[in-house]
Structures are given as C-alpha cells and as structure tokens.
N, C-alpha and C positions, 0 to 999 in steps of 0.2 A: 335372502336366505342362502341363495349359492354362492353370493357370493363371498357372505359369511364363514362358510364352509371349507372355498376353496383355501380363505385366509387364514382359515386355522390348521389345514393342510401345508402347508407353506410356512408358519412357522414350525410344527413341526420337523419340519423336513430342513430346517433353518438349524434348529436345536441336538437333531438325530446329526448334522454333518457336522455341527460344534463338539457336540460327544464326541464324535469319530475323531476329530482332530485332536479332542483333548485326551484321549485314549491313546493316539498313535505317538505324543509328545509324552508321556508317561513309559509308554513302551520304548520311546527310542532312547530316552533319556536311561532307562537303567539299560539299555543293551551298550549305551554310551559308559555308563559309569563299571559295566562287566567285563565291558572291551580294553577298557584303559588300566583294569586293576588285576586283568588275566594278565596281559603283555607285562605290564609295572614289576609284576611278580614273576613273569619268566625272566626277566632283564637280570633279578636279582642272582639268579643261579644260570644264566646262560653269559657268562664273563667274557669280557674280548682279551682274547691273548694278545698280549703286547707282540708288536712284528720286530720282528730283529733287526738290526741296523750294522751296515757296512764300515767296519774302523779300518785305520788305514795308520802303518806302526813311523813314527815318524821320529822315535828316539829310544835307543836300547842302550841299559848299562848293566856291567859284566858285577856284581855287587861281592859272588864268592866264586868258589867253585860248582854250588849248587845255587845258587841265590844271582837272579837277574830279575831288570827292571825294565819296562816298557812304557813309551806313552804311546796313547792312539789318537787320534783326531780322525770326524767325522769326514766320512768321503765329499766331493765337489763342496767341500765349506759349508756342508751342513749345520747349524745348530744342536747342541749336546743337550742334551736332559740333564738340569739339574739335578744334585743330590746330598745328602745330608751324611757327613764322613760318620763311618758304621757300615753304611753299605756296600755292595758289592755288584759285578757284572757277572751274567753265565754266558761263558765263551762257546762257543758252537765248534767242535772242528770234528774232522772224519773218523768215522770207528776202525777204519782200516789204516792200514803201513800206508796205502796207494792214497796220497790227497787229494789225484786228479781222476782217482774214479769218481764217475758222475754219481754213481748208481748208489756209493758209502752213507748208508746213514749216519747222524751225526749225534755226537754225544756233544753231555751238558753239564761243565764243572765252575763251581762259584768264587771267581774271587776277588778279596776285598780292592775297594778302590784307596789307594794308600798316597794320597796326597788330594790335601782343599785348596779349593783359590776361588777366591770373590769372585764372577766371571766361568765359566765354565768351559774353557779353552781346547782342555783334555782332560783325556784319561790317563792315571796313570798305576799299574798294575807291581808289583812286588811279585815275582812265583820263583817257589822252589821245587826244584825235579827231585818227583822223589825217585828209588833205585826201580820200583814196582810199576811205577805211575806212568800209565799210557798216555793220559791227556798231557801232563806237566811235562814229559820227555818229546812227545809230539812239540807243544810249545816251545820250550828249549831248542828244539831242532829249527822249527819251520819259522818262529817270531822275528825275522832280520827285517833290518831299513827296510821300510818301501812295502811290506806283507800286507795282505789282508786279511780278516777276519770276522766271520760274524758275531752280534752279540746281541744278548737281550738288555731290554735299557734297565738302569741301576732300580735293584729297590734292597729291601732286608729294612727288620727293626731290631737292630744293634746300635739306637743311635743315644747320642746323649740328650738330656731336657738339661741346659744347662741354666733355666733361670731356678727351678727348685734345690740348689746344691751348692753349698758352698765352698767345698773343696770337692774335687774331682781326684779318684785315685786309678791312675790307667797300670792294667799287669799286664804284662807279656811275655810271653815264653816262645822261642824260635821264630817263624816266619809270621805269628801271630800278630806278630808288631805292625803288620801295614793298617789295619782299619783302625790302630788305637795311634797312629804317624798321622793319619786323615783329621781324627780328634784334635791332635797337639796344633796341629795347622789354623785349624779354627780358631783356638782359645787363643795363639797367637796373635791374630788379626784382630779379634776382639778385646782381648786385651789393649793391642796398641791404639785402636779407635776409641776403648771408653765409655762401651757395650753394657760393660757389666755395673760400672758404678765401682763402691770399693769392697774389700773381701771375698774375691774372687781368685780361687788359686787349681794349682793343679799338681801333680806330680806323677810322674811315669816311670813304673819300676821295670826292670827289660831283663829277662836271664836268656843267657845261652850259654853253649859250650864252649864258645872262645869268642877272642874278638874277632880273629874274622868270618866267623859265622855270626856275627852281631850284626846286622844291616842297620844303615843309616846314622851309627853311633857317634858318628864326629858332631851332625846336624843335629844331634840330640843334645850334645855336650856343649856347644855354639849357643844354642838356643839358653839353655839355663845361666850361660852366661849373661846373655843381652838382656834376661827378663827374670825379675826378681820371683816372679809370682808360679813361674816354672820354675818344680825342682825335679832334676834326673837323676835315677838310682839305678846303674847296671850291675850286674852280677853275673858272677862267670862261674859254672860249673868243672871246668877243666882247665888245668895249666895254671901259670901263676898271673896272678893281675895287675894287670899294671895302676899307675897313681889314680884314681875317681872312682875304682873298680873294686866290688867285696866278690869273695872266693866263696864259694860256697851256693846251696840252693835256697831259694826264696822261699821264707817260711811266713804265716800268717805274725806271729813273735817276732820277727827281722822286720818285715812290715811296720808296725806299729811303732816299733822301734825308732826307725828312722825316721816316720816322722813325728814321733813323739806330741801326738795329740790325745785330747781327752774326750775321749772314746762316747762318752757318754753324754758331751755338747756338740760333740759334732754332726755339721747338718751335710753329710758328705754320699757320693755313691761311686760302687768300685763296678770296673767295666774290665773283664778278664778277656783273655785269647790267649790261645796254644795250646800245647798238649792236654788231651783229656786229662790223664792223672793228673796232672798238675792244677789241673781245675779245681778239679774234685776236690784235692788237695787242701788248697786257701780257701775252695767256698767252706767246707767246713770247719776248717780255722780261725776265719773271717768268724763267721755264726758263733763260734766259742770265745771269741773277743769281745763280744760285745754288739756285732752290727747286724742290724734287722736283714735278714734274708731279703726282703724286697728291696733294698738297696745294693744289692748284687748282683750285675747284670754279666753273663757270659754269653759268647759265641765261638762253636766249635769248629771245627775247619778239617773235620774229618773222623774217620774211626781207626784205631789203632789196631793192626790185627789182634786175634785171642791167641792162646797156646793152641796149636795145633795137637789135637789128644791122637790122630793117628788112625779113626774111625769115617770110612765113608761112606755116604750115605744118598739115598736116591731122593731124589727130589720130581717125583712126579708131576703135570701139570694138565688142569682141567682138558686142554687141547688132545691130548693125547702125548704130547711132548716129553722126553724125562731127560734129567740131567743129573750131574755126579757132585756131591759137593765134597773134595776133599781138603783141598790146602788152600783155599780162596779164604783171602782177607774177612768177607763177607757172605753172604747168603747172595746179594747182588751182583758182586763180583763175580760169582760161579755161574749165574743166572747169561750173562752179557758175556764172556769169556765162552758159553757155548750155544750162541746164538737167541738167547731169548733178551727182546728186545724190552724195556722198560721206561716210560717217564720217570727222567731222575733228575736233580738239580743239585741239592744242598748236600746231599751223600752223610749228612752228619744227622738224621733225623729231626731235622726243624722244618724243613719244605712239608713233607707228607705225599711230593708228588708219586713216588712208591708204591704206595700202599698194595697189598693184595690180601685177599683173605685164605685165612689158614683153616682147612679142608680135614683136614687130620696129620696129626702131626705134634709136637712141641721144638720152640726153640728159646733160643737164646738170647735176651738184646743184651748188646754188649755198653747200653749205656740206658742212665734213665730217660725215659721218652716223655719231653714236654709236649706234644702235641696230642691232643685227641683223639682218639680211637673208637673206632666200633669195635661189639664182641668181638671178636675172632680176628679182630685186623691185625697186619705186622708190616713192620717198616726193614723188608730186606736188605735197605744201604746199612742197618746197623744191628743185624741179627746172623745167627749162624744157626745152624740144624743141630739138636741131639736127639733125633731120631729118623726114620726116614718122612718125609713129608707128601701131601697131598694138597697144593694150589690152584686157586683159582684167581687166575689174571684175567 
C-alpha cells in the first residue's frame, strides 16, 4: 500500500515537472517569437546610414568657363559601388571658406554620375559653378589632380527600366545632360553587345545656350554617327547654329517633330533634366501630345530662386533661435547662410531629408512637391516665407 502510494507520488511529481517544462517551452517560445519580431521591426525604421567613402580626383577636364569634369577613384584601390546611370553621389565638403578647419561642418550636394562603364573603375562627375553657389565654387576651387574628397556611395531613382520601352527619349537642358550622358553610355554598350534583341532605339534632345555651354557635344555627334539606333538632336537658344544644330527652344511640337512617331503606338518613355521651367514646360506638352504622364520621368538638380518681392520676414525657431529671411534663394538657404544647421541632400525636394514642421506661419513652395508630407510639414530646400514664421526643427 505504501508502496503504491509512494508510486503514485512520483508520478505525479514526474507529470507536475513535464507541465513545468511544457509551460516553460511555451513561454520561451513566444518570448522567442516577441523578441525576433520587436527587433525585426525596429530594423525596419532604424536604417544604417551608408558611411562615406574617401575619392581621390585623378582626372579633371576644363569643359567651359563654367562647366568641368572630374573622375575620382577609390583611395588605396578600393572597390567602387556599383551604380545604375540616373544616379548620383553627395559630395561632402566644408561649410566654411577655411577647408582645413577641423572643427567646419560639412554640407551635402548631389551630383549626377555622368558616365557608365561595364566595370566600375570611377567616378566620374560633370559640375557647373554657379555665380551663388557655395558648394560648386568650393569644387571649382579646391577639385585639382591628386584632391580628396569625401562622398556618400551612389543611389537616386532616376534610372531607366530599359526592357519595358521601346524607344527611349532622353531631354536635356544645361548641365542636366550628365545623368541622361550616363544613360546614352549604357544603351551604347548594350546596344553593341546585342542586349536588347531588335527595336531598341534611343534619342537624346540636349538645348543650351550656345555650343560652348553644350558639354560633351562632339561625343554625342561621334556617337550617332557610329550607331544607327542613336539619334542626337541639339538646340541652341543663342547665337547662330552651326550645321546638326536647330536655333531655337525645345518645344514638346519640335519634339515629336523630329522624331516624327506615331504617338499613339509607341511603346516609349521620356526621362527630362534641367531647368525647372523647362520641365514643367515639355511635361506638359508631352501630356497634350498624347503621352501617358507615367511614362515621363524627370529629375531636378535644384530650385530656381523666386522674384524677390522686397518683404522681410522673421523666421523664428522652436529653440529660441530667429533668423531674417530676405533675398535668400530659399527658405534653406536663409536657414544655413545664418547658422542653422539642417540634414539636407537633394536641395530640389525629392530627398525629404529637410523636413521641419511649420508652427505658424504660411509659405511658398516654389515647386510641386512629389514626396509625402505630414500635416503641417515643409521642405525648406524648395519654399520661401510669405509671412513671418514659427519652426520646429
């Protein structure tokens, strides 16, 4: 009988550390499955910033008066980050005149990578100084043989899908032409290798103000030679033109014109750069032709200042901080010109890194804003104040 007892004791006590176990593997198991799907999801919104990489200038060409060209290659023979022509690098250099203060914070401006090659050997960079332009006159100055400089590795989605498109129409307006030169580069090579199969074509319309504000025009004229499937269309806004060359500004009608397709079977997509108006311009011209807006892809490479109306205004900011905003390009502009410091990148309202939100106040954007916004948010690189303001950075 006891010893019956003890044996039923025992299992018990066999059963009670079976539950315990099978409780404690239930318990660990969802602290397992809470633990992997908290972190999973902080992963989502905690992003690694890409670290910036050391280039080192190992070829500069003089292209105008305003217009040079750089290649960089990675320091001790690093490896370059591939990239898909469209894209662009953000150059890193000092906020101040003094480049060998240590202490200089650094500003961050974006530009396109304007030549492809199988291989990824270098970079190589197109910039125009402008009269205003801190970072581009910095460059201009400081980019000789042998400089260094830091940068963030390439990204942008300005790029082309060239298996859905049967003709490619690249526009260009001024120094715009580098990430739609990166394009032509590719279709080249792909073309020559046999990539595409057959009916695969491209053309690239280029205006500027003369030829020698044209960059790269001989290798554009070279190329449509060699290759039937390139065709190059320049246009010059000033002066008279010489033989290949139409007089005149680039209209969505001269367009279609030249290349005299039927609008309505063609399986094509047009990829713009250069000046805003002029965007604005053909994209809606473009849309009155005939071509589905989502087959018209642009990238803008900056904001134009507004009219200056002569009204200045306070711009106060959460911190206690105020600044003036009178004849600055931008809201931005005003912002960093009086010491307030900003994540900024793309300067033309496509990053978002910017953002602040508007406190009281109304302004201006001086262009339509593709990206997403919360209530109240504003993208400073491309707004100006019509009243006095209240931010919070």
């Amino acid at each position: 009988m006891i010893a019956q007892f003890i044996m039923t004791q025992f299992i018990m006590v066999v059963l009670l550390f079976i539950f315990a176990l099978g409780g404690s593997a239930i318990v660990f198991c969802l602290l397992n499955i809470f633990w992997r799907s908290y972190f999973s999801a902080n992963r989502k919104y905690q992003q690694v910033e890409p670290q910036p990489i050391e280039l080192k200038v190992i070829a500069r060409d003089e292209m105008s008066a305003r217009h040079f060209s750089v290649r960089l290659q990675a320091m001790n023979g690093e490896v370059l980050t591939d990239f898909l022509p469209g894209q662009y690098l953000s150059l890193m250099v000092p906020s101040e005149s003094d480049a060998d203060s240590a202490s200089s914070a650094l500003l961050k401006r974006c530009y396109s990578l304007a030549s492809w090659q199988q291989g990824t050997d270098f970079y190589e960079l197109g910039i125009q100084r402008e009269v205003e332009g801190k970072v581009s006159t910095w460059l201009h100055d400081n980019l000789q043989l042998g400089s260094v400089i830091s940068a963030l590795p390439p990204k942008g989605n300005f790029v082309i899908n060239g298996k859905q498109t049967d003709h490619t129409v690249l526009i260009a307006g001024g120094i715009g032409i580098t990430p739609l030169r990166a394009m032509v580069h590719q279709f080249i090579c792909q073309i020559g290798e046999n990539q595409f199969g057959k009916n695969k074509s491209m053309s690239l319309f280029y205006c500027a103000k003369s030829i020698a504000e044209m960059c790269y025009v001989d290798e554009f004229i070279q190329l449509a030679d060699e290759c039937s499937d390139f065709m190059f269309y320049p246009f010059l806004t000033q002066g008279v033109p010489a033989a290949q060359f139409t007089a005149g500004r680039l209209s969505a009608e001269l367009l279609t014109k030249k290349l005299d397709l039927r609008l309505d079977k063609l399986k094509g997509d047009y990829y713009l750069c250069g000046p805003n108006a002029m965007m604005d311009e053909l994209k809606v011209g473009l849309t009155e032709q005939g071509i589905a807006a989502d087959h018209i892809h642009f990238e803008r490479f900056g904001i134009e200042a507004a009219t200056f109306s002569g009204q200045e205004y306070s711009v106060r900011l959460n911190n206690n901080k105020s600044i003036v905003f009178n004849k600055q390009r931008t809201l931005l502009d005003a912002m960093e010109a009086q010491g307030v410091e900003l994540q900024s990148e793309c300067r033309s309202g496509e990053c978002g890194q910017c953002k602040v939100s508007l406190l009281a106040g109304k302004v201006k954007p001086l262009i339509k804003i593709e990206i997403d916004l919360k209530a109240g948010q504003i993208l400073p690189c491309c707004s100006i104040p019509q009243s006095d303001l209240l931010i919070d950075v």
